[in-house]
C-alpha positions, 0 to 999 in steps of 0.5 A: 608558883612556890610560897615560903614561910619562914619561922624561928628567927630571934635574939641569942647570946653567942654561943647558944642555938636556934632552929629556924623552919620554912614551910613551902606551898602551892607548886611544892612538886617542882622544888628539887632544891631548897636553900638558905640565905642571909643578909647583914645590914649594908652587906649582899646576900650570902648563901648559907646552905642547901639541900636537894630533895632527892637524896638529902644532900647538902652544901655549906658555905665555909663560914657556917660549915661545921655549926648549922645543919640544914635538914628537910622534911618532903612529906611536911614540905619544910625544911629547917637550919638548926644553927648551933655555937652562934657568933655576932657575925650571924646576925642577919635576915635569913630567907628560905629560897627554892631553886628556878628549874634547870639549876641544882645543888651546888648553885650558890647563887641567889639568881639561882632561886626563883621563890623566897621567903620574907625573912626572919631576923636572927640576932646573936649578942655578944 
């Protein structure tokens, strides 16, 4: 079982920055991927990014390609979305996610995640 925490979620001004954390635990060696979610009020949840552990590769969704960049660190088990150039529309729980075995990078779906986070709560103001 893999827990997740998550950190570095708050209140912004459109246009600035934040940088949020997720700190993985417990079975971390069987994690190949690692992901970002989010979910606006009354909206389902939306992948945001993902990067496989091995070889660092990564997937965008379209919206925040180009502003976020998710980025992890294996040997301190933590992986990080610093988020740049922030609209209203991010405003959102974004929750840390690791993979289920037998799914891989370019899964975008949340099923394909077995472990989350709780969330933590990223407002941009206008």
């Amino acid at each position: 079982q893999v827990q997740l925490v998550e950190s570095g979620g708050g209140l912004v001004q459109a246009g600035g920055s934040l940088t949020l954390s997720c700190v993985a635990s417990g079975r971390t060696f069987s994690i190949s991927v690692m992901g970002w979610f989010r979910q606006a009020p009354g909206k389902e949840r939306e992948f945001v990014a993902a990067i496989k552990w091995t070889g660092l590769h990564t997937d965008y969704a379209d919206s925040v390609k180009g502003r976020f960049t998710i980025s992890g660190d294996s040997a301190k088990d933590t992986v990080y979305l610093q988020m740049t150039t922030l609209k209203p529309e991010d405003t959102a729980v974004y929750y840390c996610a690791a993979d289920r075995p037998g799914y891989d990078l370019g899964s975008r779906a949340p099923h394909a995640f077995g472990s989350w986070g709780q969330g933590t709560q990223v407002t941009v103001s206008s």
